[in-house]
C-alpha positions in Angstrom: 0.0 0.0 0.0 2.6 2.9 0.8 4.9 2.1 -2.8 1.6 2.2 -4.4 0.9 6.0 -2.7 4.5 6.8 -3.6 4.4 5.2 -7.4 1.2 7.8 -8.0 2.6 10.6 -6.1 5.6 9.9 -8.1 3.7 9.9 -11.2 1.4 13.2 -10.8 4.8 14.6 -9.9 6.4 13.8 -13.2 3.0 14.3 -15.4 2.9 18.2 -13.9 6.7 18.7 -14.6 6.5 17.0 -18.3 3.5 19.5 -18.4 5.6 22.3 -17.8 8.7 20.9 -20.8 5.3 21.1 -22.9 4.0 24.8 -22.7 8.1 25.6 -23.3 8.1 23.1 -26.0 5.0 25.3 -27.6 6.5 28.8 -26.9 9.9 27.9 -28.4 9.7 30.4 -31.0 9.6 33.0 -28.5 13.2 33.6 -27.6 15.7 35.1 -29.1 18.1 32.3 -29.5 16.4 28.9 -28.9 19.8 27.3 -28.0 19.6 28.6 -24.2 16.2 28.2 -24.3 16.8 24.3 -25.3 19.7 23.5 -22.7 17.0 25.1 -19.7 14.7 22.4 -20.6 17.0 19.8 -20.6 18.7 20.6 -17.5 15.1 21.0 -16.2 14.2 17.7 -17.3 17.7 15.7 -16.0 16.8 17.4 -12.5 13.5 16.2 -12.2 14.2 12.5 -13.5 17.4 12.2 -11.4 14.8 13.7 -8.2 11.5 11.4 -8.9 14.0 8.4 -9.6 12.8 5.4 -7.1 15.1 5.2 -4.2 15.0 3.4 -1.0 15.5 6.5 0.9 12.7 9.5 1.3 15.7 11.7 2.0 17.4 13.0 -0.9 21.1 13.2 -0.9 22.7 16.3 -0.3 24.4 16.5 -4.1 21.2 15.7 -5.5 19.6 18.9 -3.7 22.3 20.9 -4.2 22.4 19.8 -8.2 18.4 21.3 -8.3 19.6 24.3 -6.2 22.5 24.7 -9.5 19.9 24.1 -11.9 17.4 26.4 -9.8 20.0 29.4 -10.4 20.9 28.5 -13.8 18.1 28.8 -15.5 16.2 32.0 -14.9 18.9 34.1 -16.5 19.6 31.8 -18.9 15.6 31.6 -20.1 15.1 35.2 -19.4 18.3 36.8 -21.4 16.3 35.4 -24.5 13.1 36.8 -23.8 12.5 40.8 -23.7 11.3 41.9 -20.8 9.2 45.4 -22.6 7.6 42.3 -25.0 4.9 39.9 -23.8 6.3 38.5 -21.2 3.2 36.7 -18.9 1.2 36.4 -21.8 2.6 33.5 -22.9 4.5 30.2 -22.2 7.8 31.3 -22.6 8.2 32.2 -18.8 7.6 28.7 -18.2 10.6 28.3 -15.9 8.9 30.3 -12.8 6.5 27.5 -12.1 9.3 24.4 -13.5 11.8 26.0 -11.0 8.3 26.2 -8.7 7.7 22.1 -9.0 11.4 21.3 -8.7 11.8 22.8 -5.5 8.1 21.1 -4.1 10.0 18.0 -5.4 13.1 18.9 -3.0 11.2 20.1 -0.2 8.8 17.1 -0.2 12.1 14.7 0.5 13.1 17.0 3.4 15.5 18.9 1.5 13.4 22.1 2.7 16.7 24.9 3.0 17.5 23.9 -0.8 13.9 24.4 -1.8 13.8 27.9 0.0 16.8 28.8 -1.6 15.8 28.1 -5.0 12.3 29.9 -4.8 14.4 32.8 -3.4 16.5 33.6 -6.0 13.7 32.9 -8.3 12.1 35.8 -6.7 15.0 37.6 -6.6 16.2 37.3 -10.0 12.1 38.1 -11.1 12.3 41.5 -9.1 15.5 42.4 -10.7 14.5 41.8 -14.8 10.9 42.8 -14.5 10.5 44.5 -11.5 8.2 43.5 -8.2 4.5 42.8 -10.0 6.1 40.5 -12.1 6.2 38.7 -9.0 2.5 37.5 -9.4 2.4 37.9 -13.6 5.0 35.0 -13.6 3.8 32.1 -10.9 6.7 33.6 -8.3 4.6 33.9 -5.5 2.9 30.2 -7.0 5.7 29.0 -6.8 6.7 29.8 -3.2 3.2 28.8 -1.8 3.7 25.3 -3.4 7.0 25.6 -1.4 5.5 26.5 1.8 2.5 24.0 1.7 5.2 21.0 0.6 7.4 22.0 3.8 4.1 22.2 6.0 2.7 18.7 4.9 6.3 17.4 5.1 6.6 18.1 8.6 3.6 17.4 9.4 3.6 13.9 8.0 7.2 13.3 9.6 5.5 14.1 12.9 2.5 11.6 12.2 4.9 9.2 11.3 6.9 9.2 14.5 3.8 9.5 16.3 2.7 6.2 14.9 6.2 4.5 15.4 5.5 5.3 19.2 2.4 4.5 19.2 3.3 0.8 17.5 5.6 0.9 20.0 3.3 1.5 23.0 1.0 -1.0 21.7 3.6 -3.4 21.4 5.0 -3.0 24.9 1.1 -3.3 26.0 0.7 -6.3 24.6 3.7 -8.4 25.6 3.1 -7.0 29.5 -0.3 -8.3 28.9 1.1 -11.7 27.5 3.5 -11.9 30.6 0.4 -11.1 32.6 -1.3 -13.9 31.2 1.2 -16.5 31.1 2.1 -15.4 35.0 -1.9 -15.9 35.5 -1.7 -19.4 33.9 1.9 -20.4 35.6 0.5 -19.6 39.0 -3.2 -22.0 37.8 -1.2 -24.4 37.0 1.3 -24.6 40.1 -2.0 -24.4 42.3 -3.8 -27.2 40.6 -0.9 -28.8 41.1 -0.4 -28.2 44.6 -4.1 -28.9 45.3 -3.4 -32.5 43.3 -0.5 -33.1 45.8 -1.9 -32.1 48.9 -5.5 -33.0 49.2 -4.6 -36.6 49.5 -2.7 -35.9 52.5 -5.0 -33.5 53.6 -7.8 -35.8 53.7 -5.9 -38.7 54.9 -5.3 -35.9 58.0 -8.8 -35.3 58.6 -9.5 -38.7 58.8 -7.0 -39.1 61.4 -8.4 -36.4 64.1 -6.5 -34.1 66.4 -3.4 -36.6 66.6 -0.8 -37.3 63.9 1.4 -40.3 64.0 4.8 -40.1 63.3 4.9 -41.4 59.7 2.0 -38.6 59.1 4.3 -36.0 60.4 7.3 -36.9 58.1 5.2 -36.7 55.4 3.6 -33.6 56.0 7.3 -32.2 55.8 7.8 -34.0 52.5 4.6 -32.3 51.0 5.6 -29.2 52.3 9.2 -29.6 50.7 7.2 -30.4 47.4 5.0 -27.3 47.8 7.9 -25.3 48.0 9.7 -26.5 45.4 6.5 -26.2 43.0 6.8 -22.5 43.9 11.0 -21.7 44.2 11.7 -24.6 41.1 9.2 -23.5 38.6 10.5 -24.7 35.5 13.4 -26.8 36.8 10.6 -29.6 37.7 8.8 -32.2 35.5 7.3 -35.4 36.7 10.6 -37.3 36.4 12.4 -34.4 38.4 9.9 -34.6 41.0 9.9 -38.1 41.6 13.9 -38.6 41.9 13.7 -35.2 44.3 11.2 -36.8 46.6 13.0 -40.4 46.7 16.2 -38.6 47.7 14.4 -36.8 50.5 12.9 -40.0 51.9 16.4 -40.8 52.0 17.4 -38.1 54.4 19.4 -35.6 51.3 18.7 -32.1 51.6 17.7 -30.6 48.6 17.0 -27.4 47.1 15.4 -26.3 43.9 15.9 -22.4 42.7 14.6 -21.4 39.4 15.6 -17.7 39.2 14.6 -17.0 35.3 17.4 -19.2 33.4 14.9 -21.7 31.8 12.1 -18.5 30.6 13.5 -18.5 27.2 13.9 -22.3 26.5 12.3 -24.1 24.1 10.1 -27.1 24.9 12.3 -29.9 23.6 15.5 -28.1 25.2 13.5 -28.0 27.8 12.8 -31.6 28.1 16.4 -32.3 27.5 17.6 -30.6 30.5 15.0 -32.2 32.6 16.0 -36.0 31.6 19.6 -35.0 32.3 18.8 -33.3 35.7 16.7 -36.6 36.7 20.0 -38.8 35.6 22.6 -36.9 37.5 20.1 -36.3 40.6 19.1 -40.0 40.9 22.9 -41.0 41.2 23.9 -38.6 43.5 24.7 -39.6 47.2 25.3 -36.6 49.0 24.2 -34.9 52.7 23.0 -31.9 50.6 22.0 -31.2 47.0 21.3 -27.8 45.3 20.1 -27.2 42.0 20.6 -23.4 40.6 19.4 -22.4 36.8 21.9 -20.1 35.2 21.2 -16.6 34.1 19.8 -16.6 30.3 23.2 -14.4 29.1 25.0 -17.7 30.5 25.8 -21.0 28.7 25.0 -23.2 31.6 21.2 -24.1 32.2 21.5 -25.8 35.2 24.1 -25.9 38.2 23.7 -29.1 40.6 25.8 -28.9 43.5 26.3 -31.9 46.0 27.5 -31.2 49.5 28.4 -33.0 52.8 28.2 -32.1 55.7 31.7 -31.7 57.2 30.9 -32.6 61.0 28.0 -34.9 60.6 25.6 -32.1 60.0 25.9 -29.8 63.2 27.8 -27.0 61.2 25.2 -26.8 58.9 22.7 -27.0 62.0 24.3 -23.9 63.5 23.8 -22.2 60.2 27.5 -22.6 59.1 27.1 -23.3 55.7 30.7 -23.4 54.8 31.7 -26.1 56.9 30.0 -28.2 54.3 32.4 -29.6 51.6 31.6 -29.8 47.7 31.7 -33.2 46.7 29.4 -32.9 42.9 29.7 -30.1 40.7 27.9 -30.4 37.7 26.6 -27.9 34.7 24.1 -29.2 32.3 24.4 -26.8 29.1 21.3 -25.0 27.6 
């Protein structure tokens, strides 16, 4: 849609300038030596075919603006030292350069080329006010030609301002609707985990209720297992599946310590990368024997998924009772790549 608004901007553009090569073409007996008169057109015509040429950029280069600002300057004394100035000048075609110089410089101004464009319809006027004196101005298109000047620097600037309000506004709408994506996917994340943790724990929960005010000791230990479980469904995220779950629960029932912490690493991976990391998490997990096991996603600039670290306790566990974490020794360090 917008190259087929340029192609027939593009073509009115060149129609209205050809038309302007035609009324010269029809008053060429006019001047005194055609010869001039000749080369005006053709420079007018090379500077208006080089300007309306297709080109990736709106802009228009700088040499290419400053060759219509040459040609702008070029031509009125070149037209107008053929024609005499106490003849019929106005009354005819052969003044046809006021409004070509007129639609060359809307051309220049319309690819934001606006200081060349003033420039050219100024010594237009100037060179008018000098060979036929001020009210020429309006008998020859001058003052035309500067209003088409002044309109194609208004709409130009007014269009580059619509444009970049519409970029933002793309922008705005974009930003809105991947916050309203996150939203959505944070809605369904936290659906899911719930479901999940109501699947987990109404079994138990029941099981409780059953039991009345008193819970037996195997009851107890598993009420800390679930809880582990809970937490992990909330601190793992995306570091679980049903394999990881099941290897992390048989290592607790056998007295490891282990801790789950999905900070974000895992967000941007795909599904089947996905899966891969979980089978090899469940494989190096399951053969682990260790006092205490953490598993830590990298960050997303990082190359590593997944960090498992396997501690022991250094004392038998009452460092790491006290809080004295760095008693314990690393016995398993292992990085599972994204």
């Amino acid at each position: 849609m917008i190259s087929l608004k340029r192609y027939i901007i593009v073509s009115l553009a060149a129609v209205f300038s050809a038309y302007q090569l035609l009324l010269a073409a029809f008053s060429i007996n006019v001047p005194v030596d055609p010869v001039p008169y000749v080369i005006a057109m053709v420079l007018y015509a090379l500077a208006t075919i080089v300007s309306l040429w297709p080109s990736k950029k709106v802009k228009m280069p700088i040499w290419m603006a400053s060759v219509n600002l040459g040609v702008s300057i070029v031509i009125p004394p070149l037209v107008s030292a053929q024609l005499d100035v106490n003849g019929s000048v106005g009354s005819d075609y052969s003044t046809w350069y006021s409004a070509a110089i007129g639609t060359l410089m809307v051309i220049t101004s319309t690819r934001r080329r606006h200081l060349f464009a003033w420039l050219g319809v100024a010594f237009l006027a100037v060179h008018t006010v000098i060979w036929a004196g001020p009210g020429a101005l309006g008998t020859l298109g001058v003052i035309g030609s500067i209003d088409w000047v002044a309109v194609s620097h208004i709409l130009s600037w007014s269009l580059l301002r619509i444009g970049k309000s519409a970029e933002q506004f793309v922008e705005a709408e974009r930003e809105a609707t991947a916050w309203q994506a996150a939203q959505e996917a944070h809605l369904t994340e936290r659906q899911v985990r719930l479901k999940k943790t109501i699947q987990m724990a109404l079994p138990f929960l029941k099981s409780v209720a059953s039991q009345g005010e008193k819970l037996d000791e195997h009851s107890r230990q598993e009420a800390i297992y679930l809880e582990a479980a809970v937490r992990d469904e909330i601190r793992g995220r995306k570091l679980l599946s049903e394999q990881v779950r099941k290897v992390v629960m048989r290592l607790r029932r056998s007295g490891v310590v282990v801790s789950l912490l999905d900070e974000g690493g895992l967000d941007e991976i795909d599904n089947d990368n996905l899966a891969r990391i979980h089978g090899e998490l469940a494989s190096v997990v399951s053969k682990v024997k260790v006092d205490r096991l953490v598993v830590r996603t990298g960050t997303e600039e990082s190359d590593v998924a997944v960090t498992v670290v396997g501690l022991n306790f250094a004392d038998g566990g009452d460092a790491s009772a006290l809080g004295q974490d760095d008693e314990d020794q690393v016995v398993l360090w292992r990085e599972i790549p994204r």
